[in-house]
mmCIF file of the N, C-alpha and C atoms, coordinates in Angstrom:
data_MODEL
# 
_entry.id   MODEL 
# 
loop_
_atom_site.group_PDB 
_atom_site.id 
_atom_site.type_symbol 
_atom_site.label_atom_id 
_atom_site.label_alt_id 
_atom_site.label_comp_id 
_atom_site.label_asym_id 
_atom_site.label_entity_id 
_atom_site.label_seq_id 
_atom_site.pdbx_PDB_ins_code 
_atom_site.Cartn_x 
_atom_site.Cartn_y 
_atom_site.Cartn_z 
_atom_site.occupancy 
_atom_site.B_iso_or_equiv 
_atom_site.pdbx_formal_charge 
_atom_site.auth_seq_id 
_atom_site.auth_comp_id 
_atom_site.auth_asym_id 
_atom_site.auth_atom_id 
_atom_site.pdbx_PDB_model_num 
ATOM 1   N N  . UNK A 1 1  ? 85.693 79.997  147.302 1.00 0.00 ? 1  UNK A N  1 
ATOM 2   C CA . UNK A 1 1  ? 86.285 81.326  147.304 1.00 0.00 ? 1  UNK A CA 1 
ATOM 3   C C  . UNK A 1 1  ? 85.388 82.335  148.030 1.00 0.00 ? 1  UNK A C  1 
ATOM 4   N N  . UNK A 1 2  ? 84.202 82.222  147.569 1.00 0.00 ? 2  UNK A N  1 
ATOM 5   C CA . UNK A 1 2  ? 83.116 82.841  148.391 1.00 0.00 ? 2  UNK A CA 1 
ATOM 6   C C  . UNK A 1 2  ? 83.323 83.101  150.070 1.00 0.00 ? 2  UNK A C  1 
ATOM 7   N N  . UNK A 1 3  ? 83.430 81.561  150.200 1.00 0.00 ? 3  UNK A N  1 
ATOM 8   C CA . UNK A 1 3  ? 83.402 81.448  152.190 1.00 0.00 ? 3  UNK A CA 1 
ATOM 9   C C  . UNK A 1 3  ? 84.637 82.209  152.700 1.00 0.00 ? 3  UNK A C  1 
ATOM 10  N N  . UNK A 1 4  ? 85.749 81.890  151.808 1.00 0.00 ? 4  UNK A N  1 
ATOM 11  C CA . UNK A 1 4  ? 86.532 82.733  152.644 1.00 0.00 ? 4  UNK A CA 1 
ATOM 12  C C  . UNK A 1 4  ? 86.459 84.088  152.420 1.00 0.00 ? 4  UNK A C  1 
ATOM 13  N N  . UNK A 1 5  ? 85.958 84.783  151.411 1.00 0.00 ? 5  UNK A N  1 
ATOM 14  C CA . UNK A 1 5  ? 85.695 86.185  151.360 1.00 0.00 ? 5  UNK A CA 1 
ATOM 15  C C  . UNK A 1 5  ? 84.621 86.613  152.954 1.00 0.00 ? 5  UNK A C  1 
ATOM 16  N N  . UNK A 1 6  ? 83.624 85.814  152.765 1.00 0.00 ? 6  UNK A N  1 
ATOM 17  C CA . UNK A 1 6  ? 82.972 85.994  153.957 1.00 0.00 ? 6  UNK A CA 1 
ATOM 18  C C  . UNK A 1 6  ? 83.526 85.786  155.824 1.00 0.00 ? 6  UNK A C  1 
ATOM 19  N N  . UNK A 1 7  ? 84.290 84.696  155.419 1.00 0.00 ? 7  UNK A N  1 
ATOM 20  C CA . UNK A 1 7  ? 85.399 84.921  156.966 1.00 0.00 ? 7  UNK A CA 1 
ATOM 21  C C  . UNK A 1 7  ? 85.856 86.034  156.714 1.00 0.00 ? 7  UNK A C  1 
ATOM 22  N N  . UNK A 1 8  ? 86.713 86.388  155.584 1.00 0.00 ? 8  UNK A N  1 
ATOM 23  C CA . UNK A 1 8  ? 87.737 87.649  156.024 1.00 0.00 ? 8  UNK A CA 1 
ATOM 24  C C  . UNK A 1 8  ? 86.765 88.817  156.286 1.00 0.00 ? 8  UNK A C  1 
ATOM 25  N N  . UNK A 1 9  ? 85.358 89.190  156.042 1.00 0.00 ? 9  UNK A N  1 
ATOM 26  C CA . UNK A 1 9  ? 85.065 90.635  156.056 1.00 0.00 ? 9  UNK A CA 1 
ATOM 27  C C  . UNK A 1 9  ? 84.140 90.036  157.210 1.00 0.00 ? 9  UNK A C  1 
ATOM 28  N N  . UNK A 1 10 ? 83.683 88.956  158.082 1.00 0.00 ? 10 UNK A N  1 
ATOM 29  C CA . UNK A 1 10 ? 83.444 88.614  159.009 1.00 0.00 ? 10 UNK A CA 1 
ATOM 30  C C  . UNK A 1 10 ? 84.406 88.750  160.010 1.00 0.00 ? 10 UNK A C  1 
ATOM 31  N N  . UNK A 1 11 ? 84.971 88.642  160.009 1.00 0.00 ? 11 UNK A N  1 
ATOM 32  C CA . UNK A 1 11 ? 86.235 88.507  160.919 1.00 0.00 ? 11 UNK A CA 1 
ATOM 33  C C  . UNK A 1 11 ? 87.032 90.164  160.938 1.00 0.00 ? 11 UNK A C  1 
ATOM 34  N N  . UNK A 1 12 ? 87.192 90.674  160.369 1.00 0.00 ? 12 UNK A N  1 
ATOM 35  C CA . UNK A 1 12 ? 87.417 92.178  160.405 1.00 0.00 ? 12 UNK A CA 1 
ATOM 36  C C  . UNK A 1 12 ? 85.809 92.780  160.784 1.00 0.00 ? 12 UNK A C  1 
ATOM 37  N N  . UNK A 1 13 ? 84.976 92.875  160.492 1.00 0.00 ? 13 UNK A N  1 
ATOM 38  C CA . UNK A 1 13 ? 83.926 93.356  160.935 1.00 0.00 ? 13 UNK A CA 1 
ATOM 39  C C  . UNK A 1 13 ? 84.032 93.280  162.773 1.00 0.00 ? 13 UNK A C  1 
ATOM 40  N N  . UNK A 1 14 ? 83.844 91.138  163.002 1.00 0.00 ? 14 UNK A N  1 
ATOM 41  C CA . UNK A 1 14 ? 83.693 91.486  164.317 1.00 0.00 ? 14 UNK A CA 1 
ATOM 42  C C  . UNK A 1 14 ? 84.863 91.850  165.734 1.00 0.00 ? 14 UNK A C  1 
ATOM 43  N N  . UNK A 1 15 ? 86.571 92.088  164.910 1.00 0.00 ? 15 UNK A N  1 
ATOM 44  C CA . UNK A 1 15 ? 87.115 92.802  165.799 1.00 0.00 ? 15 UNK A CA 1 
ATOM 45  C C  . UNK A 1 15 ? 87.031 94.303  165.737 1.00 0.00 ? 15 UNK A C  1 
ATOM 46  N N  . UNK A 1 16 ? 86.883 94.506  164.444 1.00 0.00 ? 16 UNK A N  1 
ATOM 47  C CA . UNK A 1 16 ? 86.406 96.326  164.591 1.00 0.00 ? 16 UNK A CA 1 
ATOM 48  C C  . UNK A 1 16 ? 85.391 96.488  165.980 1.00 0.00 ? 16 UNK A C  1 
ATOM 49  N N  . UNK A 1 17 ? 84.263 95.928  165.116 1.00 0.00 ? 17 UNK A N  1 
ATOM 50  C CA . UNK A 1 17 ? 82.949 95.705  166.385 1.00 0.00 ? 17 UNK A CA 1 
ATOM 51  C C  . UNK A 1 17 ? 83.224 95.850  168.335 1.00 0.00 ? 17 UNK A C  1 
ATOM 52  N N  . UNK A 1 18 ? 83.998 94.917  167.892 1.00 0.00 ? 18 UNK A N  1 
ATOM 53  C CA . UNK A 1 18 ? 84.581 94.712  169.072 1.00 0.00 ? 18 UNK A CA 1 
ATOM 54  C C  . UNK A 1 18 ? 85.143 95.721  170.277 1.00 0.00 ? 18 UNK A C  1 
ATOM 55  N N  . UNK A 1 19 ? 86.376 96.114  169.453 1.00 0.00 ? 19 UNK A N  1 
ATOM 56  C CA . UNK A 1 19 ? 86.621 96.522  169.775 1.00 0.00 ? 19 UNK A CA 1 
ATOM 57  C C  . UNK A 1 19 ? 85.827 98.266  170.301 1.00 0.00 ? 19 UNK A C  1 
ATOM 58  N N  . UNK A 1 20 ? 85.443 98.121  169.214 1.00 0.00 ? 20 UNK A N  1 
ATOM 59  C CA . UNK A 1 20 ? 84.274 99.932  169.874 1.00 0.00 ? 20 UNK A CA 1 
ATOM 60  C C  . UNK A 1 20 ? 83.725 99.185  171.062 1.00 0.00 ? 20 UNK A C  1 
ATOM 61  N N  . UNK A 1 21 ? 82.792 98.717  170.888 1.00 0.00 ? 21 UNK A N  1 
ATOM 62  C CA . UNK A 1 21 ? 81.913 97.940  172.111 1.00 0.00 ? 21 UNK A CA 1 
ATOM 63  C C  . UNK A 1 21 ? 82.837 97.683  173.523 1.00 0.00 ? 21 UNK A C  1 
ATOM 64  N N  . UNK A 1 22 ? 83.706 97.437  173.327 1.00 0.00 ? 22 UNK A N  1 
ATOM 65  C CA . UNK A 1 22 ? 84.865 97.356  175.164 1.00 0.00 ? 22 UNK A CA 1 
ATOM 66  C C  . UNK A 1 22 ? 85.375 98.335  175.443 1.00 0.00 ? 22 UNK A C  1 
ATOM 67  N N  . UNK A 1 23 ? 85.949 99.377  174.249 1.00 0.00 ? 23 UNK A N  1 
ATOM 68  C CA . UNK A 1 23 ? 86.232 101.008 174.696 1.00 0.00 ? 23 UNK A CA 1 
ATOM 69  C C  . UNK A 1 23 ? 86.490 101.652 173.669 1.00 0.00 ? 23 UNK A C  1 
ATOM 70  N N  . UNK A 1 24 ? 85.469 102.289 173.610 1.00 0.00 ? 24 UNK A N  1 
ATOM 71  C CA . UNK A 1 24 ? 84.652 103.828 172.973 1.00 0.00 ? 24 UNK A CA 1 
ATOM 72  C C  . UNK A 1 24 ? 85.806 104.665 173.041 1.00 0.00 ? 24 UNK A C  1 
ATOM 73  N N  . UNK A 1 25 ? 85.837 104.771 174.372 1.00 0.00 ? 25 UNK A N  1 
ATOM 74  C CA . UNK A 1 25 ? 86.820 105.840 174.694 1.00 0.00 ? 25 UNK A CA 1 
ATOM 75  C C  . UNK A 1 25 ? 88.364 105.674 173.940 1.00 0.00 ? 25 UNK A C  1 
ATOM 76  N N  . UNK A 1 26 ? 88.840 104.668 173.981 1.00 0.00 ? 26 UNK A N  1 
ATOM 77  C CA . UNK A 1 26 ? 90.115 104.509 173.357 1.00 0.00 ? 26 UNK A CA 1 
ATOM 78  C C  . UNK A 1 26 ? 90.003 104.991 172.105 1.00 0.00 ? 26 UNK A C  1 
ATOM 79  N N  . UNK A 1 27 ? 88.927 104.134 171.361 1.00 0.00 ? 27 UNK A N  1 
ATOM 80  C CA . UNK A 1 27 ? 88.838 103.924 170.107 1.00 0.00 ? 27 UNK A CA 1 
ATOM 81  C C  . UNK A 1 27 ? 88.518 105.590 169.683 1.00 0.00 ? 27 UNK A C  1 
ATOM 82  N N  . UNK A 1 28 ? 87.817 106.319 170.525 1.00 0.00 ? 28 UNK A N  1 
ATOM 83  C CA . UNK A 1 28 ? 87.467 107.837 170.315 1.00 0.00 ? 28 UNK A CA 1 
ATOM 84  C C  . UNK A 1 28 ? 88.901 108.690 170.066 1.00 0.00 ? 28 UNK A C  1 
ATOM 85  N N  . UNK A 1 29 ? 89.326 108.373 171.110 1.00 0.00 ? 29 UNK A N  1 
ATOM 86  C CA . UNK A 1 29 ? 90.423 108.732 171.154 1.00 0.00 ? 29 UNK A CA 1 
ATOM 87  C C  . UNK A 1 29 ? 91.575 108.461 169.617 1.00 0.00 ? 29 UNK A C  1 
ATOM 88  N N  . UNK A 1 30 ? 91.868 107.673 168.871 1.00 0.00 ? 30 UNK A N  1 
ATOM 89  C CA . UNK A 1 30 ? 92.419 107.086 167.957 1.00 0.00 ? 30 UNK A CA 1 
ATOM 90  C C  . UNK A 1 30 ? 91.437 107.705 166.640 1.00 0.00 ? 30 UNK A C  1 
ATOM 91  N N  . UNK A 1 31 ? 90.061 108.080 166.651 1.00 0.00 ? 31 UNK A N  1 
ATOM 92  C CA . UNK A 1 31 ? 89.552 108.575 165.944 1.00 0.00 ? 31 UNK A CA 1 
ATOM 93  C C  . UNK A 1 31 ? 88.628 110.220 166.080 1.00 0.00 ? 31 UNK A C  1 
ATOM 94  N N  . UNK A 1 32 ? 89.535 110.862 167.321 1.00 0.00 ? 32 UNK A N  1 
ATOM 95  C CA . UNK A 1 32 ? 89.598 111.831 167.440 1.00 0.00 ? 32 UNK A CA 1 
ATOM 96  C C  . UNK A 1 32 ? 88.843 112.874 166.613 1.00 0.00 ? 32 UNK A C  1 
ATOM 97  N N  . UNK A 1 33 ? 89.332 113.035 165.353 1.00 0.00 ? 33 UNK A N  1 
ATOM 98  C CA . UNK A 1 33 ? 89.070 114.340 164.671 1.00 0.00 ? 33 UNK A CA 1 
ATOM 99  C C  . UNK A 1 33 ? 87.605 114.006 163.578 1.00 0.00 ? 33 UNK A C  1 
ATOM 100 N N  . UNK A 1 34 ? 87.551 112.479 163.100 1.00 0.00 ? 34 UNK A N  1 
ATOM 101 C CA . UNK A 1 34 ? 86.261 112.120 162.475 1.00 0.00 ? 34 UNK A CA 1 
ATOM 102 C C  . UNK A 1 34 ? 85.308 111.784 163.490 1.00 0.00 ? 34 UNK A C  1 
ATOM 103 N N  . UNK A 1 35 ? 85.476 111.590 164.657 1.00 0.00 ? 35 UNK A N  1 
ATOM 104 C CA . UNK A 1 35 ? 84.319 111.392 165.721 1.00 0.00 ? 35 UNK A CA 1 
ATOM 105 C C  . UNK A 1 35 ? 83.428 112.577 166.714 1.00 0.00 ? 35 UNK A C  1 
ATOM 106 N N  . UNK A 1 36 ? 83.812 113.359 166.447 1.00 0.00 ? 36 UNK A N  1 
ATOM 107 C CA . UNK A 1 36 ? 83.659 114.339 167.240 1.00 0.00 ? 36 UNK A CA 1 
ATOM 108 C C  . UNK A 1 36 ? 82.288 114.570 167.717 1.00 0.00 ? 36 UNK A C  1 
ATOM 109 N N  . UNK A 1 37 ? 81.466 114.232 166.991 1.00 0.00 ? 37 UNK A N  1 
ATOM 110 C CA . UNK A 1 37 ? 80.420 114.590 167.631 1.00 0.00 ? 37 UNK A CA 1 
ATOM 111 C C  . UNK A 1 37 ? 79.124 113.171 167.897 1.00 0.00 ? 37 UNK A C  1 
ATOM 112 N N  . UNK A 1 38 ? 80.016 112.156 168.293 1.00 0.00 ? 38 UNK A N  1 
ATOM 113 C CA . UNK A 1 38 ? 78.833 110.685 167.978 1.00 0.00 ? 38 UNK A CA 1 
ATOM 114 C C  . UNK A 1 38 ? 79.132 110.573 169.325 1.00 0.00 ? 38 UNK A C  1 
ATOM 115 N N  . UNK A 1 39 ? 77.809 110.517 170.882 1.00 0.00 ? 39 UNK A N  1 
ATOM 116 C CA . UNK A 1 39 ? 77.784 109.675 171.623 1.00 0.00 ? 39 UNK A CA 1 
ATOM 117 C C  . UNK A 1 39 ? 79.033 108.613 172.093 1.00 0.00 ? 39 UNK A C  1 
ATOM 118 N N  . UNK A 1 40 ? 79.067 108.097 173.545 1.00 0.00 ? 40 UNK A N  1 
ATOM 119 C CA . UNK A 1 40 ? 79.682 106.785 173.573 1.00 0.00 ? 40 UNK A CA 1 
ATOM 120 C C  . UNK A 1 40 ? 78.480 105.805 173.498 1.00 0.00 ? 40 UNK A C  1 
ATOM 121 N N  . UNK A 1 41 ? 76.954 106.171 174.024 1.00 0.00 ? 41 UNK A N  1 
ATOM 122 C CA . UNK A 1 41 ? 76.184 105.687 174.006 1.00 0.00 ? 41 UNK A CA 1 
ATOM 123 C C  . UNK A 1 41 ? 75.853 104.711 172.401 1.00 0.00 ? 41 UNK A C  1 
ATOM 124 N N  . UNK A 1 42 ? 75.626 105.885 171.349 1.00 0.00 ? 42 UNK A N  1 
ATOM 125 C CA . UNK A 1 42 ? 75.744 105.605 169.843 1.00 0.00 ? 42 UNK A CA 1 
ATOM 126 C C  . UNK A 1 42 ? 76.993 104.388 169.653 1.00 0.00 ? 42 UNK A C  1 
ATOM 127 N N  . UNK A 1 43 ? 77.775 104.628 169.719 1.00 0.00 ? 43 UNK A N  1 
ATOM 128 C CA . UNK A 1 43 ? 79.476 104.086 169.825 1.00 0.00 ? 43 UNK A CA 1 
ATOM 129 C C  . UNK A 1 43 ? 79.134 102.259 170.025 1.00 0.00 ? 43 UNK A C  1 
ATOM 130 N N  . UNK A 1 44 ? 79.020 102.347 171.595 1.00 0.00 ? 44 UNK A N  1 
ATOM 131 C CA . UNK A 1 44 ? 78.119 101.005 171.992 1.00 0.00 ? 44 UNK A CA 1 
ATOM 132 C C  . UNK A 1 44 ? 77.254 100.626 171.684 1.00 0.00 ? 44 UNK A C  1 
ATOM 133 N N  . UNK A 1 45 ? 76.354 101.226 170.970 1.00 0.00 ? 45 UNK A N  1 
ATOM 134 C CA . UNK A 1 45 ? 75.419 100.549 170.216 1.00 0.00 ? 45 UNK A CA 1 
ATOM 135 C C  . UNK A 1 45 ? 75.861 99.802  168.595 1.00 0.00 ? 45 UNK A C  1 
ATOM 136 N N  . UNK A 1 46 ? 77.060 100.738 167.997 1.00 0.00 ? 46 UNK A N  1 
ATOM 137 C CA . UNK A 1 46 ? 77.708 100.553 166.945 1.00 0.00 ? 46 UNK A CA 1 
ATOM 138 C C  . UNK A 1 46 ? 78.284 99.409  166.448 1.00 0.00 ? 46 UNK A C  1 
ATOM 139 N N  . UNK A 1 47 ? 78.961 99.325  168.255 1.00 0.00 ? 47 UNK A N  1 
ATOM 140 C CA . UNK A 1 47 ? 79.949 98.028  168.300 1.00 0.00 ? 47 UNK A CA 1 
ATOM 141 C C  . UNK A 1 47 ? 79.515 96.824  168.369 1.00 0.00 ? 47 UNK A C  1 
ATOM 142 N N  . UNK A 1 48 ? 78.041 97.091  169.058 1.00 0.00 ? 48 UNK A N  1 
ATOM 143 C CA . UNK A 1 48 ? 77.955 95.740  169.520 1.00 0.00 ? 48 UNK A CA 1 
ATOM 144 C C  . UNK A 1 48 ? 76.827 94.974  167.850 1.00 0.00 ? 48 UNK A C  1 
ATOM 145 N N  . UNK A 1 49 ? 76.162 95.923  167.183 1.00 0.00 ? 49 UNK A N  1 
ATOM 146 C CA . UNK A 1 49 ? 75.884 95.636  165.788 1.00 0.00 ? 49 UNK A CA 1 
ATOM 147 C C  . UNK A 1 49 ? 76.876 95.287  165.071 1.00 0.00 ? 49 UNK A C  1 
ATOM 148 N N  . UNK A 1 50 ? 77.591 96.103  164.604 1.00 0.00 ? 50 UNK A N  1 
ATOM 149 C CA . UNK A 1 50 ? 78.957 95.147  164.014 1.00 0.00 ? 50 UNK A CA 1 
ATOM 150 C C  . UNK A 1 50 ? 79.357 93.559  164.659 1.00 0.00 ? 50 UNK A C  1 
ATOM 151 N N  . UNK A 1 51 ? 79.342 93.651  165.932 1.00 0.00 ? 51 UNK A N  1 
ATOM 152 C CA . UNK A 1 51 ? 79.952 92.408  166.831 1.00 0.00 ? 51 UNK A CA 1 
ATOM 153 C C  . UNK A 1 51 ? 78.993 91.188  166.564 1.00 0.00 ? 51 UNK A C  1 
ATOM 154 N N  . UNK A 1 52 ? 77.812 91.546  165.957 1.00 0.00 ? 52 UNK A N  1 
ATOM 155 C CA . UNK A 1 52 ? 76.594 90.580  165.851 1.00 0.00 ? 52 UNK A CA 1 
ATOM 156 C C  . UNK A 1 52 ? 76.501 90.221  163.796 1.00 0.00 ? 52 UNK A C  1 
ATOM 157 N N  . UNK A 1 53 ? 76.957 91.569  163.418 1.00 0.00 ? 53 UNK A N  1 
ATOM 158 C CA . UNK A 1 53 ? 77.046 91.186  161.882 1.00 0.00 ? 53 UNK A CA 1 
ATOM 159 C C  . UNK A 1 53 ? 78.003 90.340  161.861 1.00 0.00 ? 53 UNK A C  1 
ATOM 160 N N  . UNK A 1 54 ? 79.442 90.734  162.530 1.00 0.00 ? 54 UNK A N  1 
ATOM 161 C CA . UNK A 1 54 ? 80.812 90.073  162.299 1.00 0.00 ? 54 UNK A CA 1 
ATOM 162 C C  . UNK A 1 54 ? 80.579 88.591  162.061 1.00 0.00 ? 54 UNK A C  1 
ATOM 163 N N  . UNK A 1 55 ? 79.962 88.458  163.246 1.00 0.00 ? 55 UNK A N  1 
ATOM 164 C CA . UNK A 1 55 ? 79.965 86.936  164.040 1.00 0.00 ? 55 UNK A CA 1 
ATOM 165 C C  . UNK A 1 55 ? 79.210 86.336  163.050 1.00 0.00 ? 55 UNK A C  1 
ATOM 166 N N  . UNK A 1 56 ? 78.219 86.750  162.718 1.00 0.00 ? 56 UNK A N  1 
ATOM 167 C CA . UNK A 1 56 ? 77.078 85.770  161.548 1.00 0.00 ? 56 UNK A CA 1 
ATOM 168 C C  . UNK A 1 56 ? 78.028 85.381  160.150 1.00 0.00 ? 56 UNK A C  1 
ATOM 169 N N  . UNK A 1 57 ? 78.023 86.541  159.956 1.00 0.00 ? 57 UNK A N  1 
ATOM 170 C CA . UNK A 1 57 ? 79.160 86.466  158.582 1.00 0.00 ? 57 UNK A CA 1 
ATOM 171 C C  . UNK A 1 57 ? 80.409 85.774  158.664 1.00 0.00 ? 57 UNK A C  1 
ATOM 172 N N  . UNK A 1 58 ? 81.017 85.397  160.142 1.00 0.00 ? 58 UNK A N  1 
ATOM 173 C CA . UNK A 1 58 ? 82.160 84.421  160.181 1.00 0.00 ? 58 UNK A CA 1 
ATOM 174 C C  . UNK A 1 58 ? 81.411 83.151  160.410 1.00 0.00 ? 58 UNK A C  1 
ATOM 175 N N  . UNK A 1 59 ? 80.263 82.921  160.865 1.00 0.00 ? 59 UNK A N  1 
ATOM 176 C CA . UNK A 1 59 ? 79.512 81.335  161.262 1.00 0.00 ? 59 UNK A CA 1 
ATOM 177 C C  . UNK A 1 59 ? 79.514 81.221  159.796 1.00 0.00 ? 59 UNK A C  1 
ATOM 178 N N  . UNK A 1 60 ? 78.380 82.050  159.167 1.00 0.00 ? 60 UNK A N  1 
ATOM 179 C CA . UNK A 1 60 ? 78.312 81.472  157.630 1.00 0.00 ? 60 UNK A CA 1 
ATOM 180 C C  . UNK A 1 60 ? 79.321 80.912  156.892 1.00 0.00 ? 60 UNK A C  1 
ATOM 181 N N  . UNK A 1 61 ? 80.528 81.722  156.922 1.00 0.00 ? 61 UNK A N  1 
ATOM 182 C CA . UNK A 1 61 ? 81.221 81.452  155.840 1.00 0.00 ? 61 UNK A CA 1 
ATOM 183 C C  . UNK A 1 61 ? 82.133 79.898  156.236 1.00 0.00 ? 61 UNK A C  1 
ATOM 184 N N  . UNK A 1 62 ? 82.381 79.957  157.172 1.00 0.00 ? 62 UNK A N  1 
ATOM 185 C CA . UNK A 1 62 ? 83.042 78.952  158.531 1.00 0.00 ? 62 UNK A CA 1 
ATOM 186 C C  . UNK A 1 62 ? 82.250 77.386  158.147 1.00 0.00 ? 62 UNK A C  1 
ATOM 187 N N  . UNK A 1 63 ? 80.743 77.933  158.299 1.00 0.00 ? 63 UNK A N  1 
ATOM 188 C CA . UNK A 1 63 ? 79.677 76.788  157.800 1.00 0.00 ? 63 UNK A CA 1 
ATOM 189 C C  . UNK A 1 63 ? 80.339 76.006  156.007 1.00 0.00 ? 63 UNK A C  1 
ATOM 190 N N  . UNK A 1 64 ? 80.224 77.311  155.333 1.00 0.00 ? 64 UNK A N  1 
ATOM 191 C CA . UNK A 1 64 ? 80.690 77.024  153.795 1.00 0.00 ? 64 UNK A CA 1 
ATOM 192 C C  . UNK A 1 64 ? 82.122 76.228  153.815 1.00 0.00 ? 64 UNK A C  1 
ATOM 193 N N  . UNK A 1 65 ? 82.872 76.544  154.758 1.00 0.00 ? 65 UNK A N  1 
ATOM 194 C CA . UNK A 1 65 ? 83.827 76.117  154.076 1.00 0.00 ? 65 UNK A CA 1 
ATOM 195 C C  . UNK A 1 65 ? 84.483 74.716  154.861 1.00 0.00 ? 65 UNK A C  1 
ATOM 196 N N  . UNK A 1 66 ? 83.817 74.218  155.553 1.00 0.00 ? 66 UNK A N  1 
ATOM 197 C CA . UNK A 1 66 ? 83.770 73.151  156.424 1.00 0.00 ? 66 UNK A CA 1 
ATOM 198 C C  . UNK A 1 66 ? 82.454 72.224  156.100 1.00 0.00 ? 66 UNK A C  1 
ATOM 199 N N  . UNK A 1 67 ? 82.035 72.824  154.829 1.00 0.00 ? 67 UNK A N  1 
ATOM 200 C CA . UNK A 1 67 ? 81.047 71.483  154.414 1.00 0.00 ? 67 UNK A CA 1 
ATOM 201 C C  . UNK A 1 67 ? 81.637 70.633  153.141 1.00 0.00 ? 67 UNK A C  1 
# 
């Protein structure tokens, strides 16, 4: 039960991630009124941390539940 808790908040983590990290701008855009004052620079740095948590947290759990 564990592993798949960890895919699912792996796996939402690294398309959130993701998605900031390929465009800021969109995603700024869609979050308009709570973003207002964060960098795209910050943004890309955001995404691509999430994109690196995501991914670990989907290997792990992926690992768990395929052993």
């Amino acid at each position: 039960m564990g592993a798949i808790i960890l895919v699912a908040i792996g796996g939402f983590v690294l398309l959130e991630g993701l998605m900031w990290a390929i465009a800021p701008t969109a995603m700024r855009r869609a979050y308009d009124q709570m973003m207002t004052q964060v960098s795209d620079r910050d943004l890309h740095m955001a995404g691509a941390f999430a994109v690196f948590i995501g991914t670990c947290l989907f290997v792990i759990g992926a690992k768990l539940i395929l052993q």
